[in-house]
N, CA and C of each residue as an Amber inpcrd file, in Angstrom:
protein
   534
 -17.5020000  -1.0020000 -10.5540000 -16.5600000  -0.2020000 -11.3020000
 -16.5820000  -0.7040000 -12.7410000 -17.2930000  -0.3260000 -13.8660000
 -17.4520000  -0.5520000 -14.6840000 -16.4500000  -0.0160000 -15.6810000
 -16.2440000  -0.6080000 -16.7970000 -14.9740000   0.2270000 -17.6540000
 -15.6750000   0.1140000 -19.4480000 -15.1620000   1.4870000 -19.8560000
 -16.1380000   1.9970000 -20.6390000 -15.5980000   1.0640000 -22.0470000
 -16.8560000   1.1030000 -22.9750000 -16.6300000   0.2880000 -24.3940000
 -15.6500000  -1.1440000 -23.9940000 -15.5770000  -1.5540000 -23.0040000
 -15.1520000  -3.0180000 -22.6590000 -13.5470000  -2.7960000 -23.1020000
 -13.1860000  -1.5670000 -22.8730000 -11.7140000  -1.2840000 -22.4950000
 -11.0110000  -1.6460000 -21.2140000 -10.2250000  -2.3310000 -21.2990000
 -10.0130000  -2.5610000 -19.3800000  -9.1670000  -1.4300000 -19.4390000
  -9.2460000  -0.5430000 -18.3950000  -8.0330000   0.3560000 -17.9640000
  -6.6900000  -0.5020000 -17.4230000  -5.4200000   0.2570000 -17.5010000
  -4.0650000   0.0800000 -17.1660000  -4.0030000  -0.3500000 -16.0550000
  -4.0490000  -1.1810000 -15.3270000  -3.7690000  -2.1300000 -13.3560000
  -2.4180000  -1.2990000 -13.7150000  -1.9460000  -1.1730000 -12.7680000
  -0.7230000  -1.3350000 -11.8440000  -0.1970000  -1.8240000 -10.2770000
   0.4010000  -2.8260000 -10.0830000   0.6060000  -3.2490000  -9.0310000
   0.9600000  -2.9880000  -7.6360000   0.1910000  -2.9080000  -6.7900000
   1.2840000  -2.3570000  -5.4460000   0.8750000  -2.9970000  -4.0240000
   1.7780000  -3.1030000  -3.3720000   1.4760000  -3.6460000  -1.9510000
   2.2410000  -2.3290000  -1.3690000   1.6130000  -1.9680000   0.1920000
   2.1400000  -2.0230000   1.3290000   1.9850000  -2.4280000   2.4940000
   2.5690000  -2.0660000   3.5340000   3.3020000  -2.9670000   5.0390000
   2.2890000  -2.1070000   6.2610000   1.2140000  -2.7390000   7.0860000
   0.6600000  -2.2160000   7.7650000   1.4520000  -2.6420000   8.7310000
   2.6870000  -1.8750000   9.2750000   3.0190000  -1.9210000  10.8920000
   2.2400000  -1.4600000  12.5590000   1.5490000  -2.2190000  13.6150000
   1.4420000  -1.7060000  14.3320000   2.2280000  -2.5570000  15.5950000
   2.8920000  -1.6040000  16.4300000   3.5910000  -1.5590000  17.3400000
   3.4250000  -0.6190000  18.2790000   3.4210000  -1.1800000  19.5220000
   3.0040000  -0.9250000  20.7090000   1.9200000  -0.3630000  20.2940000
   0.7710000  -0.4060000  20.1210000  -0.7270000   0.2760000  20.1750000
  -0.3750000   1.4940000  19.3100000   0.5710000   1.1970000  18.4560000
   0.2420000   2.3260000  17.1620000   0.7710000   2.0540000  15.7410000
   0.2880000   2.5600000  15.0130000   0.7810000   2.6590000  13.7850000
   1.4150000   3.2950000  12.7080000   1.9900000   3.4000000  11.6910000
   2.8140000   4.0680000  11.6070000   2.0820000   4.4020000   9.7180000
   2.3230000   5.7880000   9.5650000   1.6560000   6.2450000   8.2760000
   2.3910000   7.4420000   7.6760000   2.5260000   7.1800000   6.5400000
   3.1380000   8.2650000   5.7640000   2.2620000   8.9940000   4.9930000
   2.4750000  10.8870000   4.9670000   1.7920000  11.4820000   4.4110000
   2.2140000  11.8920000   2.5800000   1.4490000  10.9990000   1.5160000
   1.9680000  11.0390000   0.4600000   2.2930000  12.2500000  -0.0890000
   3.1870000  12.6850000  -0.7830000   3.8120000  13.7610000  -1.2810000
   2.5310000  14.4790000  -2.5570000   2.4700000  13.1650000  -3.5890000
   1.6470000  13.2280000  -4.3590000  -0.1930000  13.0510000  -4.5860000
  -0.3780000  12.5870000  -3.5500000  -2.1160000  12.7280000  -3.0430000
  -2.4440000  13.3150000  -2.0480000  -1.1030000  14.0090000  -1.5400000
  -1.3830000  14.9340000  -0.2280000  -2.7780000  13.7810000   0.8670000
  -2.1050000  12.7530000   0.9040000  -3.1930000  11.7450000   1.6260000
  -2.3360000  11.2940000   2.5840000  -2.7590000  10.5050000   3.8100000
  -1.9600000   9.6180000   4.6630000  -2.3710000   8.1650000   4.1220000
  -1.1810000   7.6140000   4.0290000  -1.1950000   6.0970000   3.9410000
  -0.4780000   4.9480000   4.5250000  -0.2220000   3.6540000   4.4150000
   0.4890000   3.2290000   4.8780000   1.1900000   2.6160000   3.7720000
   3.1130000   2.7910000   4.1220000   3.9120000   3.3090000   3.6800000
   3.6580000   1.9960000   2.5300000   3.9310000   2.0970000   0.7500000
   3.8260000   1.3720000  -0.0690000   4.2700000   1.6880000  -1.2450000
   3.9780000   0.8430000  -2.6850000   4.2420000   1.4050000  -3.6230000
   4.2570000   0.1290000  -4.8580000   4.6620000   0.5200000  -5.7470000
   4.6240000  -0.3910000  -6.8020000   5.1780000  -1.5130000  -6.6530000
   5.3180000  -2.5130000  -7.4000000   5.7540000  -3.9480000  -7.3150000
   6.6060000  -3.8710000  -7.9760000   8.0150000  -3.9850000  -8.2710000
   8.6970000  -4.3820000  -9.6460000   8.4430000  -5.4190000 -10.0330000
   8.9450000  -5.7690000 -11.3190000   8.4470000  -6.9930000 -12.4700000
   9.2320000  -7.9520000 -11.4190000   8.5830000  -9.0680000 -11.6780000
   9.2200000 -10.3170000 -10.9120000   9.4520000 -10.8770000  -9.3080000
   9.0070000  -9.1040000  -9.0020000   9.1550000  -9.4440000  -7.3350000
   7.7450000 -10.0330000  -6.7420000   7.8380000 -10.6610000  -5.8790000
   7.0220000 -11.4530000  -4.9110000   5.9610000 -10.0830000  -3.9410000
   4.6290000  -9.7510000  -3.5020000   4.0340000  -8.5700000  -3.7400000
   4.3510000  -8.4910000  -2.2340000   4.5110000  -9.6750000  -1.2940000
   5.0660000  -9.2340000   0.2620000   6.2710000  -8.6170000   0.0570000
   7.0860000  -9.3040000  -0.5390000   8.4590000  -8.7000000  -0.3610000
   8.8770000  -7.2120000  -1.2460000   7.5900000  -6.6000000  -2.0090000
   7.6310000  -5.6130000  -2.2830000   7.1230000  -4.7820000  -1.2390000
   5.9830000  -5.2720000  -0.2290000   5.4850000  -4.4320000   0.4880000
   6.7600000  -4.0370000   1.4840000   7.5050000  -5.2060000   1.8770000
   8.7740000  -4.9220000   3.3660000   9.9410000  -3.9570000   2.3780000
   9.9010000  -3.9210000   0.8510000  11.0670000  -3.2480000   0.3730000
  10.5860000  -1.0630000   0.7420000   9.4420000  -1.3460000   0.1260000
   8.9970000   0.1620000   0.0210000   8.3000000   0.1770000   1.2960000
   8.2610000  -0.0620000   2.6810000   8.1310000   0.2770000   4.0010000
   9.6290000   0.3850000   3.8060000  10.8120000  -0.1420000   3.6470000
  11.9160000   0.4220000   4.3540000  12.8530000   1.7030000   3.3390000
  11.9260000   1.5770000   2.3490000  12.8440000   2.9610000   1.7280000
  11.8450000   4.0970000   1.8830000  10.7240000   3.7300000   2.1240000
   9.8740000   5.2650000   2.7990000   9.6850000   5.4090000   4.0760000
  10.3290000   4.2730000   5.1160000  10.3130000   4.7490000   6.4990000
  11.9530000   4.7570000   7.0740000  12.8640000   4.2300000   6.1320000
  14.1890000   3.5360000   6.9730000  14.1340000   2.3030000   8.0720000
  12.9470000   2.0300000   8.4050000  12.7030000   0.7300000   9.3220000
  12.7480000  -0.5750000   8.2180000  12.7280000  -1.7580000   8.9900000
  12.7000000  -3.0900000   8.1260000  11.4240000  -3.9340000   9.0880000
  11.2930000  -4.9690000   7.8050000   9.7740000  -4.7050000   8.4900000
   9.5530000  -6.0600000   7.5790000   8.8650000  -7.2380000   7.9030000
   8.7070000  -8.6170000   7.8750000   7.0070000  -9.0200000   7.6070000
   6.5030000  -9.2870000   6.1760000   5.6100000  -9.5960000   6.3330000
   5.5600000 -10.6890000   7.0660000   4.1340000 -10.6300000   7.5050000
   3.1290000 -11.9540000   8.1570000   1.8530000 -12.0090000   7.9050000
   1.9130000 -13.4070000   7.8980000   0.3840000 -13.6170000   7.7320000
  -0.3420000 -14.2050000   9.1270000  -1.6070000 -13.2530000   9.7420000
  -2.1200000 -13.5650000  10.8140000  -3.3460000 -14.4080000  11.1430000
  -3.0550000 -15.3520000   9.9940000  -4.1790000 -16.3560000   9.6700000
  -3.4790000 -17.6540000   9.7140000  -2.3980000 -17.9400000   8.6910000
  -2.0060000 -19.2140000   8.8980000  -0.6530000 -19.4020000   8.7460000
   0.0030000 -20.5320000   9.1900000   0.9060000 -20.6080000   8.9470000
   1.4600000 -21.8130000   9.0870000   2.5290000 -22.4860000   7.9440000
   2.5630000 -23.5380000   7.5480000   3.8280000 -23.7980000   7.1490000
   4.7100000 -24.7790000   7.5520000   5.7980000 -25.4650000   7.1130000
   5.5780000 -26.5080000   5.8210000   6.5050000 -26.4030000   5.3750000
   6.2960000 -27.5810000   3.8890000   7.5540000 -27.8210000   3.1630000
   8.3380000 -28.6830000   3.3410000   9.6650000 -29.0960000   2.7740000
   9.1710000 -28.7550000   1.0120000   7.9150000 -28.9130000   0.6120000
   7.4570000 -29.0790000  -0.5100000   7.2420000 -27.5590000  -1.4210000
   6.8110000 -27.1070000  -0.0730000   6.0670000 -25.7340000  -1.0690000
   6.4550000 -24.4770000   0.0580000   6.6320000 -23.5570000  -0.4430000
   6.9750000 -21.6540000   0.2320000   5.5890000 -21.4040000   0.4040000
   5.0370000 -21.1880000   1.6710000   3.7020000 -20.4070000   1.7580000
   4.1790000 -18.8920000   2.2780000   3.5000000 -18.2630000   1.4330000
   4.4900000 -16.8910000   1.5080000   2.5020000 -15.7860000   2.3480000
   2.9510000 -15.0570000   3.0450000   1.8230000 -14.1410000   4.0030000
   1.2350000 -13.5710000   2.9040000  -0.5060000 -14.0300000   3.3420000
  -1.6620000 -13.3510000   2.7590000  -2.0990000 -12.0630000   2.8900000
  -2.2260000 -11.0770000   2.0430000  -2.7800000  -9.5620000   2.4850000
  -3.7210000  -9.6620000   3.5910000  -3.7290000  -8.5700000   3.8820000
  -4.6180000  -8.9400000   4.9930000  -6.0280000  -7.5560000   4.1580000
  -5.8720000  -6.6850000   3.3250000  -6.4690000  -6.2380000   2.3800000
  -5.9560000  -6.1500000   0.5780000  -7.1200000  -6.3930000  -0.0780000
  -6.7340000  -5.9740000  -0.9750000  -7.9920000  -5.4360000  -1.9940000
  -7.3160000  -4.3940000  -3.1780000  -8.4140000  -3.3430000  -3.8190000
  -8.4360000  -2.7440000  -4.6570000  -8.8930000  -2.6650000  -5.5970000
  -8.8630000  -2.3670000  -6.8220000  -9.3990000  -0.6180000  -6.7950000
  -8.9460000   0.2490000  -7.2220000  -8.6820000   1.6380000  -7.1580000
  -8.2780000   2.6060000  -8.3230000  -9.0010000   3.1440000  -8.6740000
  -9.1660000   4.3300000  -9.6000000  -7.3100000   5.3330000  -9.1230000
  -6.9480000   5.5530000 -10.1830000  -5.8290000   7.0000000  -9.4720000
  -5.5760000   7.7960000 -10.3190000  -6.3700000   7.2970000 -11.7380000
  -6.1230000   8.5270000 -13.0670000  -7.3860000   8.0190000 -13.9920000
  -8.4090000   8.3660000 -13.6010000  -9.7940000   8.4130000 -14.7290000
  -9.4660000   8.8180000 -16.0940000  -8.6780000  10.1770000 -15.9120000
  -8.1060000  10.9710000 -16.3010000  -7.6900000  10.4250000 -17.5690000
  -6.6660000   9.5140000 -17.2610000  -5.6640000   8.8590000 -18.4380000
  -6.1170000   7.9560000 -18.7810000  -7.3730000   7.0870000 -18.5120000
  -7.8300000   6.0150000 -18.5100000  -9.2190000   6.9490000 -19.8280000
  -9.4260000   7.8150000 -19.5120000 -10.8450000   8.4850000 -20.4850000
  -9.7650000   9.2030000 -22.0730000  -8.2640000   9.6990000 -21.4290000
  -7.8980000  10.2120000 -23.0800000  -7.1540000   9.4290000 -23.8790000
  -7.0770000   8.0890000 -22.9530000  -6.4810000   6.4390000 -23.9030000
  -7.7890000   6.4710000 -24.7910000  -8.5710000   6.5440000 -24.3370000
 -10.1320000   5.7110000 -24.7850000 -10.1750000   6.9400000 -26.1460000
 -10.5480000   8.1370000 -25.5670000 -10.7470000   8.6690000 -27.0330000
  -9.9030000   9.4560000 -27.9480000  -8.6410000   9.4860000 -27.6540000
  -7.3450000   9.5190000 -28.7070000  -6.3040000   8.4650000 -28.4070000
  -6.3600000   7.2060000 -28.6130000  -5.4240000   5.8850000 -28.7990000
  -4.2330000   6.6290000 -29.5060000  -4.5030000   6.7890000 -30.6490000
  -3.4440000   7.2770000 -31.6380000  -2.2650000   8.7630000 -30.7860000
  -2.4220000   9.5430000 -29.9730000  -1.8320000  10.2760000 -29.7490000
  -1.7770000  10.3620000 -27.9960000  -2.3770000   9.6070000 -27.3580000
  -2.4310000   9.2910000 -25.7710000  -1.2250000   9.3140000 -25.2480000
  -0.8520000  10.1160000 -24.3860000   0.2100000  10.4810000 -23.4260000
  -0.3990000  10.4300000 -21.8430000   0.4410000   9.6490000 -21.0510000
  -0.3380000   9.8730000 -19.9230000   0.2700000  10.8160000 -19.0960000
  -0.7120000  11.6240000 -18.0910000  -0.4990000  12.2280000 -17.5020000
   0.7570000  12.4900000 -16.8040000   1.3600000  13.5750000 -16.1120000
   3.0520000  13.8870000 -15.7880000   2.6810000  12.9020000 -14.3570000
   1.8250000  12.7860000 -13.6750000   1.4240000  12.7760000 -12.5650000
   1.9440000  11.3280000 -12.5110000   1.2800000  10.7080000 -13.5360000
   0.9900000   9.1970000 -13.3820000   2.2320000   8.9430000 -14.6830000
   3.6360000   8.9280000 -15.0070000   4.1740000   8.5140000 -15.9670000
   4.2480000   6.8590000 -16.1870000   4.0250000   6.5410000 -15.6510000
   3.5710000   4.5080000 -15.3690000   2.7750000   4.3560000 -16.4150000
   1.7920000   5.4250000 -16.4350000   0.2280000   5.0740000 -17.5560000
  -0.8890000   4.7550000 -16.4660000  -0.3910000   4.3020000 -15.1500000
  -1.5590000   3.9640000 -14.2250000  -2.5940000   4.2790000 -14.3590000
  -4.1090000   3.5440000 -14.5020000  -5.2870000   4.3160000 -14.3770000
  -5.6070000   3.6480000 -13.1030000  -5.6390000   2.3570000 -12.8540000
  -6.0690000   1.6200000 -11.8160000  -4.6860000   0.9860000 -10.9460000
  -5.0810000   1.3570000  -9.8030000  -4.0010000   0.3290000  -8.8680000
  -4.5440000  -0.8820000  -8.0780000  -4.5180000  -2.2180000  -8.3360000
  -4.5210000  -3.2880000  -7.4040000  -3.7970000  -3.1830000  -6.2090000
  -4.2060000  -2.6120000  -5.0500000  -3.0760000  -2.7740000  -3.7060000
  -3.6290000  -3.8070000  -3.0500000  -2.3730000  -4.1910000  -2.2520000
  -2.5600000  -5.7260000  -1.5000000  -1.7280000  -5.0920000  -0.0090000
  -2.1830000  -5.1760000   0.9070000  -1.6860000  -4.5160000   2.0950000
  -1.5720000  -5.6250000   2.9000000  -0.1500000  -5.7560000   3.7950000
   0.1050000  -6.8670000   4.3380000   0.3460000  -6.1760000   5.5780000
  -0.2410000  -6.8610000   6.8950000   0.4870000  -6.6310000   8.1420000
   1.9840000  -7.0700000   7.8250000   2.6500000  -5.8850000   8.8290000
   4.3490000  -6.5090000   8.9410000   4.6380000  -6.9140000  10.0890000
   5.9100000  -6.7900000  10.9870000   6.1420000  -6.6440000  12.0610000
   7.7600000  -6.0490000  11.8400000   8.5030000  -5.0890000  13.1430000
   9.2490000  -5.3720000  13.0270000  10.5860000  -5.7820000  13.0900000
  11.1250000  -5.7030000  12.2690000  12.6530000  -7.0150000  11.9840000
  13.9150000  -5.8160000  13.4800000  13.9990000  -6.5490000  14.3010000
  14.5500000  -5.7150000  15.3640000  14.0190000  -4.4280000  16.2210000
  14.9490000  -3.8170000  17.2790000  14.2590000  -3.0070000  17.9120000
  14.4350000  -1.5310000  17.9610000  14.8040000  -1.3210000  16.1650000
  15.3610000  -0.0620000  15.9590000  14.0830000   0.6620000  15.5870000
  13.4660000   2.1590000  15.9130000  12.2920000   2.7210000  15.5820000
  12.3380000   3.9120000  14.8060000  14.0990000   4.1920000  14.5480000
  14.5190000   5.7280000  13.9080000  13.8350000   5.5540000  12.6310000
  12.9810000   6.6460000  12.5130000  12.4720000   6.8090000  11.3300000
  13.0930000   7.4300000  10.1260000  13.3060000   7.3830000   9.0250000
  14.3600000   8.3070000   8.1330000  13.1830000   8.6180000   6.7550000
  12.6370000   9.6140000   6.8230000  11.4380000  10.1630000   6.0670000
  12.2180000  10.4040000   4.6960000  11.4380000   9.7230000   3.4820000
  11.7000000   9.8470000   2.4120000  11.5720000  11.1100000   1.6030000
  11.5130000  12.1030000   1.4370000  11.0250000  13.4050000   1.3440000
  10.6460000  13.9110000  -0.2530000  11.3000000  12.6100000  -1.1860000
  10.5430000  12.7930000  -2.5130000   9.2700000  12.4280000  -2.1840000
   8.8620000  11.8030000  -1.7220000   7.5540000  10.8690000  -2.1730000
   6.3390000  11.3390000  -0.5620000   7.0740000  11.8530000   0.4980000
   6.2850000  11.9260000   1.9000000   6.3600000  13.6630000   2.4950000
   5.2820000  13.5760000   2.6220000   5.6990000  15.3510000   3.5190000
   5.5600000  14.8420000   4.5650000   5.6430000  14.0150000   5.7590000
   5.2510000  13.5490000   6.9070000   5.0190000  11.8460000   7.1880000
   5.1870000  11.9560000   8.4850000   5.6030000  10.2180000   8.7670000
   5.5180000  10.2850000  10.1590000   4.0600000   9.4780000  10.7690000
   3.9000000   9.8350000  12.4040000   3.0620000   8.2960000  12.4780000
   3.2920000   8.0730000  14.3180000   2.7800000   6.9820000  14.7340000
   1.0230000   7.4310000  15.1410000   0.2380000   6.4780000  14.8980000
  -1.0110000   6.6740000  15.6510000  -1.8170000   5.9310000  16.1270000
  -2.5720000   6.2950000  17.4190000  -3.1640000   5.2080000  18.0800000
  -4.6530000   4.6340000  17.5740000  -4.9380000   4.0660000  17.8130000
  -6.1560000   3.4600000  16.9800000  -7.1160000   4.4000000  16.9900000
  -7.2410000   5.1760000  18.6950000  -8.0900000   5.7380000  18.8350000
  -8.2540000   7.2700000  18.3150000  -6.9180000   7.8280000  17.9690000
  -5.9950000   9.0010000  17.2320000  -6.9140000   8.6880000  15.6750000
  -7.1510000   7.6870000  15.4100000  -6.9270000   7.1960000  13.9040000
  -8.8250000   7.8700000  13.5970000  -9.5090000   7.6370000  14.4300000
 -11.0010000   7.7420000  14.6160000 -11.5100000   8.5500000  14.1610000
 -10.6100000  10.2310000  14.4850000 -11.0040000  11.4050000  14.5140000
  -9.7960000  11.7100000  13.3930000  -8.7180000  11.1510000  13.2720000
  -7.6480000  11.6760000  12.1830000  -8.0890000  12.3040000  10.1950000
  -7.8800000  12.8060000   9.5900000  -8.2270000  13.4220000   8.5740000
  -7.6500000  12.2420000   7.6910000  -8.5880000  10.9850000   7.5900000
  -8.0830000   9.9890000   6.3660000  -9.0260000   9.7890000   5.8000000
  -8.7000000   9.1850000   4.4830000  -9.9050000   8.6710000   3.4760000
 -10.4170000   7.1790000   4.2210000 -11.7940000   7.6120000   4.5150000
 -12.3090000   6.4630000   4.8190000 -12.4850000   5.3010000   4.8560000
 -11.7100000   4.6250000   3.2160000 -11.2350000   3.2070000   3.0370000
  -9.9150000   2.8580000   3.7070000  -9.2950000   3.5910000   3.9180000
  -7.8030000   4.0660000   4.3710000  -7.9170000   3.7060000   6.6040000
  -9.1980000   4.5890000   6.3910000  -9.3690000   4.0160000   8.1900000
  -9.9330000   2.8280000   8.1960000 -10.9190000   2.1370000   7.3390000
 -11.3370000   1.0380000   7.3210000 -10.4800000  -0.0700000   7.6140000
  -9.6470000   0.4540000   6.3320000  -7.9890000  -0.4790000   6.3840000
  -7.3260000  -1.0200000   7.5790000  -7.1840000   0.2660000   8.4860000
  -6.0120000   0.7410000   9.3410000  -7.1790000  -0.4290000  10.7470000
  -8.0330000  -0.0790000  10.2730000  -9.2630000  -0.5080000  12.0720000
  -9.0450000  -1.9690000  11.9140000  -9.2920000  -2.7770000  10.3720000
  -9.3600000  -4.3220000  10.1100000  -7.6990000  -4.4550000  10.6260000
  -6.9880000  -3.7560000  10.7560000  -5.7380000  -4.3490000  10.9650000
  -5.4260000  -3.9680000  12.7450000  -5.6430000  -3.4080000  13.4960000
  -5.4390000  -3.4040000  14.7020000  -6.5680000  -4.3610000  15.2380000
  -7.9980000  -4.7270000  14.5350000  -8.3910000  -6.0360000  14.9700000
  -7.5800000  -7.2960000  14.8730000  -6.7460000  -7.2200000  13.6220000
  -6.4480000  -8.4090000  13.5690000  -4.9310000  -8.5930000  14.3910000
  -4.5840000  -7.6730000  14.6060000  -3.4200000  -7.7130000  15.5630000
  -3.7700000  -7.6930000  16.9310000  -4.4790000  -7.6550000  17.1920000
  -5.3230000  -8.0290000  18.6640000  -5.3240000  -9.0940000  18.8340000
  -5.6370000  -9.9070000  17.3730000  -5.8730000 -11.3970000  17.8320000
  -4.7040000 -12.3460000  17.6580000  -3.7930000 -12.0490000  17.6120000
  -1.9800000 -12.5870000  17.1670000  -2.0050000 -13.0200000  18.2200000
């Protein structure tokens, strides 16, 4: 991913919360990429990028939801070891605004779509688990047209972007092995 005249495009930050429970998972259909994902979103300034992922799983699903990390885990009177993504990726979401920064600086507005300025998003996707045994879903309806569980094997044949199933497959491996 190369970036033109050694301009870096705009990062913007985001994690979300890969929940799977009982042999499924749970995905929201974005409002604005008309895509399925798992449920996420920006970071605010200062927040910690797990505890952004468990904030925006519970305001786009109504569930609560606990990162983990399924690699290690460590006590330390000394130091907070806080759960490792279990993906993370650097991602194009406005070329767009990223090509009319470059050739009008002086008058550049970014797109209605993207008012952030976003050209690129860093996402960091954390398995969750979750926090009690409540499953009522409460669908966010600015941001989701849809919000359904699916089984791995559902996921195979399902209409997703291919990095997106990649995602979803590395994470029911690794919850296999918990």
């Amino acid at each position: 991913m190369s970036h033109s005249q050694n301009i870096p495009p705009k990062i913007c930050y985001t994690a979300a919360g890969m929940l799977i429970h009982e042999g499924k998972t749970l995905l929201i259909h974005h409002r604005k990429l008309n895509m399925w994902f798992c449920p996420g979103g920006h970071i605010d300034e200062n927040e910690l990028p797990h505890k952004a992922a468990e904030r925006e799983f519970f305001e786009e699903t109504g569930l609560k939801v606990r990162a983990v990390d399924p690699h290690y885990t460590h006590e330390s009177e000394w130091s907070e070891y806080l759960p490792s993504p279990v993906e993370s990726n650097l991602h194009w979401v406005s070329k767009e605004n990223y090509q009319n920064r470059i050739k009008n600086p002086e008058t550049y507005k970014p797109d209605k779509m993207w008012p952030r300025s976003c050209e690129q998003h860093l996402g960091l996707v954390y398995l969750v688990d979750l926090v009690g045994s409540d499953t009522t879903l409460t669908i966010n309806k600015r941001e989701s047209l849809d919000i359904g569980w699916f089984t791995e094997k559902e996921l195979k044949s399902f209409d997703l972007h291919e990095d997106v199933r990649a995602q979803l497959m590395h994470g029911f491996s690794l919850q296999r092995g918990r």
